[in-house]
C-alpha positions in Angstrom: -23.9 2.6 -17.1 -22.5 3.3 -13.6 -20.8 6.6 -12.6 -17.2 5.8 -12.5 -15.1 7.5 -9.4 -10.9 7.7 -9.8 -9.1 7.7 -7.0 -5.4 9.0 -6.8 -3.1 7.2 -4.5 -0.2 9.1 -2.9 3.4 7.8 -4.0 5.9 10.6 -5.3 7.1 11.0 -9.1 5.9 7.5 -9.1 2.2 9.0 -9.3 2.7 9.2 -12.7 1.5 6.1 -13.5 -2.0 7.7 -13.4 -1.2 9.1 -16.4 -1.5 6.2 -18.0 -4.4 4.7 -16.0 -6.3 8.3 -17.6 -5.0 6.8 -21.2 -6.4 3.8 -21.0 -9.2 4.7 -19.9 -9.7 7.4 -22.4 -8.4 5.3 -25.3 -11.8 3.0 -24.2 -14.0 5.8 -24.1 -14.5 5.4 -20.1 -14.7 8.8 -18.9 -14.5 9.3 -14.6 -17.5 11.6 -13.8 -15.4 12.7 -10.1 -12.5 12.7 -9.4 -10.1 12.4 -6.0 -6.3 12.5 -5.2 -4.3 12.4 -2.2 -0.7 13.9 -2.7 0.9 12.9 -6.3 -2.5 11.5 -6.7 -4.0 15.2 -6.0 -1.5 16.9 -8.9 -2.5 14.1 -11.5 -6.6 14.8 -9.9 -6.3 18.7 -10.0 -5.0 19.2 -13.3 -7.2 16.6 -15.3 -9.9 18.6 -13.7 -8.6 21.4 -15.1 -9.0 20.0 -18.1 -5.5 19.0 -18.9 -4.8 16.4 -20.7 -3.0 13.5 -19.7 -0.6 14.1 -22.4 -0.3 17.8 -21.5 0.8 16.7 -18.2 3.5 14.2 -19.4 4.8 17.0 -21.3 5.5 19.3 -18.6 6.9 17.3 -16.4 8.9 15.4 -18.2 10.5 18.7 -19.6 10.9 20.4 -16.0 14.0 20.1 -14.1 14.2 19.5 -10.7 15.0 23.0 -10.4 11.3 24.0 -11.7 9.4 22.6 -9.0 12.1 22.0 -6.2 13.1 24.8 -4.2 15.2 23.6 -1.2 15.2 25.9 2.0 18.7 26.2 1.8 19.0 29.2 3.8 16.6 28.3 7.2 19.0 24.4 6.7 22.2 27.2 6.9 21.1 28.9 9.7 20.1 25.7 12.0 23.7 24.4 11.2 25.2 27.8 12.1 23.4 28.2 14.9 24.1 24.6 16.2 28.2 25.6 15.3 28.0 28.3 17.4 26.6 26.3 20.4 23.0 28.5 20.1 19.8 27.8 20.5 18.9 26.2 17.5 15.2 25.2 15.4 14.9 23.0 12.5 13.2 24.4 9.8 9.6 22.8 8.9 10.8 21.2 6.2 13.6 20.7 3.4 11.6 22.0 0.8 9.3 25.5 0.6 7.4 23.9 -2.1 6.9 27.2 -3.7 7.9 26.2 -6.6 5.9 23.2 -7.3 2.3 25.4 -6.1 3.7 27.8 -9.1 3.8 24.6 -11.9 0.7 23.7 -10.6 -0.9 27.5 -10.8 0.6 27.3 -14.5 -1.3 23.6 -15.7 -4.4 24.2 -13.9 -4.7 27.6 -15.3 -5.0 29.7 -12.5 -8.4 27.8 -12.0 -10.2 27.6 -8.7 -11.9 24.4 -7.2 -15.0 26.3 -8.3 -14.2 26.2 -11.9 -13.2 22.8 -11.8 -14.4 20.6 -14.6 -14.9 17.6 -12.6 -16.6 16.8 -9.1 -13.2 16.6 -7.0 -12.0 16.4 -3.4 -8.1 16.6 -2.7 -7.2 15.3 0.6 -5.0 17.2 2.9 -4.6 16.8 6.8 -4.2 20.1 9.6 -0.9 19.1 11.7 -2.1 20.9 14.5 -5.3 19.0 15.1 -4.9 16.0 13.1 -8.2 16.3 10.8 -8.8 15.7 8.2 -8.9 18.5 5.2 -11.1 18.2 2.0 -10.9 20.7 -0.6 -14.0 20.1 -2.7 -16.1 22.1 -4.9 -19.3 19.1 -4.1 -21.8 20.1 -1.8 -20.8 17.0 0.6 -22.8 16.1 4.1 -20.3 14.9 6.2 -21.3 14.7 9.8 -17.9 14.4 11.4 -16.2 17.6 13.4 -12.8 15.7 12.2 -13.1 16.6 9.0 -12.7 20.0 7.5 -14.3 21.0 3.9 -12.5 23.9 1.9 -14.4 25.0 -1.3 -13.0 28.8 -1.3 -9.2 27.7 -2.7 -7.2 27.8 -6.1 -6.4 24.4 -7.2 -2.7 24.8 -6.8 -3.0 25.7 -3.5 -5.2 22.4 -2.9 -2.6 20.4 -4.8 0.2 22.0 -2.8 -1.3 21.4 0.3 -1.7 17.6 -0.1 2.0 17.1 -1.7 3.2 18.3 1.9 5.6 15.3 2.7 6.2 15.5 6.6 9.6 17.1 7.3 10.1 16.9 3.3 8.4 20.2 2.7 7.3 23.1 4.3 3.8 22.9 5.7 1.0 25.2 3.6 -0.3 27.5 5.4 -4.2 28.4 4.7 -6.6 30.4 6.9 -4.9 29.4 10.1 -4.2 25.6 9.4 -0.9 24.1 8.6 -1.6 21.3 6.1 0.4 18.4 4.8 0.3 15.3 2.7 -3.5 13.8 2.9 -2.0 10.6 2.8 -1.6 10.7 6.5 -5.0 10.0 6.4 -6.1 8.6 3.3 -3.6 7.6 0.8 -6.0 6.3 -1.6 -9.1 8.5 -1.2 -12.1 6.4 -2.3 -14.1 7.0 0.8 -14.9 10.5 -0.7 -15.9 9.4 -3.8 -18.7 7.1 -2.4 -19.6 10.6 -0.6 -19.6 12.8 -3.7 -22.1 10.1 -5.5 -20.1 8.1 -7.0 -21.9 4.7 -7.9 -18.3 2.6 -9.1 -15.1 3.3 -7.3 -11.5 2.7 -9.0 -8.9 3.4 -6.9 -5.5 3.4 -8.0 -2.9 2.3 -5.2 1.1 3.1 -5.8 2.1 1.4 -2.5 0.5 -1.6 -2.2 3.5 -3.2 -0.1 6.1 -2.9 -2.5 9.1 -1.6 -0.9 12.2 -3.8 -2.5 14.2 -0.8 -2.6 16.3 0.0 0.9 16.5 3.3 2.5 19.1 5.5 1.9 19.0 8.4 4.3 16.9 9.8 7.2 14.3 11.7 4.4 13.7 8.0 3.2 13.4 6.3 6.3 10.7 9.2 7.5 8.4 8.4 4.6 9.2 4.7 4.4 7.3 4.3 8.1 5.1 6.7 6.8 4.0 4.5 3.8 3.9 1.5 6.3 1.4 3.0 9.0 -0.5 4.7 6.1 -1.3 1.4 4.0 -1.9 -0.9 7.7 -4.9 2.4 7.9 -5.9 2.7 4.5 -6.5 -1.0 3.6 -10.2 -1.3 5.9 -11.1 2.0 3.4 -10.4 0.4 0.0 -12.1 -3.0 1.1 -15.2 -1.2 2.2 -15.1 1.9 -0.3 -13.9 0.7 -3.6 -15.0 -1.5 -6.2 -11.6 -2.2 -7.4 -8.0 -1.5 -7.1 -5.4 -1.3 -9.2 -1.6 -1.3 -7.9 1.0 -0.9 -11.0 4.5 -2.1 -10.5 6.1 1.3 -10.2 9.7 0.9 -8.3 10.8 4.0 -6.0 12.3 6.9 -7.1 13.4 10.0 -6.0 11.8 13.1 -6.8 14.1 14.5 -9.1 14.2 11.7 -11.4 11.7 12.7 -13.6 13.8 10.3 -16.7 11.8 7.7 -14.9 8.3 9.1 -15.7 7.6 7.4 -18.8 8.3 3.9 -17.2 5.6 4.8 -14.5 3.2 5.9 -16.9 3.9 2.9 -18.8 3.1 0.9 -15.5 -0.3 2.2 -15.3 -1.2 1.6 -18.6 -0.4 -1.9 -18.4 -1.9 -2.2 -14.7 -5.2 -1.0 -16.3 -5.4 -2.9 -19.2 -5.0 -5.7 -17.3 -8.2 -4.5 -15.1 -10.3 -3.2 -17.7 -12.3 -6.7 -18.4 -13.4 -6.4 -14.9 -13.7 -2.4 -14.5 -15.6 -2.7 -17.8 -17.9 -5.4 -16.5 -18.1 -3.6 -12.8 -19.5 -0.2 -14.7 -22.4 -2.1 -16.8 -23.7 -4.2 -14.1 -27.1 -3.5 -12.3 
């Protein structure tokens, strides 16, 4: 049988639906030998590489309040208005959210562990704002001869996951070794590329974007990372027709990253996406 590679896409709370995808696929003894994610995609990646469970993960989430893993920058956002009262000069703060918080409930599933002690090949997508390459924390031995891309193999998982969640103006860039990294679906918001890289020989990539955007914008946050999602897809398409094998896209609506009621319909959207895919996944992995 073919080695089965399971890519992440990038998409919020909405990312978990992989949670289900990892049922599924569990429930019919398919087991991914690597492993890649690219924001919510990385989180999901990182801490079944840890060996969580997807279970384990459902669990913590869906018991955290937003409080647990959203940490607003309250005070910078006070100053910058103050400042702007006062007729001074004034800076906005990198981003709404420090993302501390979240790095910490990441630190706590994954154990502490480091990409090194990873039980999976995985790659977690990030991107450097300063220079616009792309960032690949990794703990494959990966020949990649492009001086745009930048391998990382020396990192906690939680950092790697923390990195990639970086949403633009959302959160606070992460800082590591010099580099100021945010959300690797910039770049690659379903990361199936790598996995052909890593040796993968069957690529299942799960998109949670796929054009779907009934809901309208509310605010400036939502309008940022609706273009976001537009320019990123019109990119990422080319990759998944000439990386992957197959994709799956579950019908996951938008939501806000504090409505973590909402996670059990999204992993119940990836379980159905995947059943629905699994004659032909199934069919992809025994052929020669």
């Amino acid at each position: 049988m073919k080695s089965l590679g399971l890519a992440f896409g990038g998409g919020g709370l909405r990312g978990a639906a992989h949670l289900g995808v990892l049922q599924v696929l569990h429930e019919n003894n398919i087991n991914p030998r690597y492993i890649s994610g690219t924001s919510a995609g990385a989180l999901v990646a990182a801490c079944y590489a840890a060996g969580c469970t997807p279970e384990q993960i459902e669990r913590e989430f869906s018991t955290a309040g937003r409080e647990d893993y959203l940490d607003y920058n309250w005070r910078k956002l006070a100053g910058w208005g103050f400042n702007c009262f006062m007729k001074r000069k004034a800076r906005l703060p990198y981003g709404v959210i420090k993302g501390d918080r979240l790095e910490k409930l990441v630190y706590k599933l994954t154990r502490g562990k480091t990409l090194a002690e990873a039980e999976l090949p995985l790659a977690v997508t990030a991107v450097d704002l300063d220079t616009g390459r792309r960032v690949i924390f990794t703990n494959c031995d990966m020949e990649i001869e492009d001086t745009r891309t930048i391998i990382i193999k020396d990192a906690l998982l939680s950092e790697a996951v923390r990195a990639s969640t970086s949403i633009p103006v959302t959160f606070v860039p992460r800082q590591w070794q010099g580099l100021r990294l945010v959300d690797g679906g910039l770049k690659d918001i379903v990361p199936v590329q790598v996995l052909k890289i890593m040796g993968a020989d069957y690529v299942l990539g799960v998109d949670l974007l796929a054009g779907k955007f009934e809901q309208p914008v509310q605010d400036m946050f939502e309008i940022i990372q609706r273009s976001i999602d537009i320019m990123v897809q019109e990119t990422s398409w080319l990759d998944q027709q000439l990386f992957a094998d197959y994709i799956i896209s579950p019908e996951v609506e938008d939501i806000g990253l504090g409505q973590t009621e909402k996670i059990p319909e999204c992993i119940q959207a990836g379980r159905q996406a995947m059943y629905q895919a699994l004659p032909k996944v199934k069919s992809g992995l025994k052929a020669v």
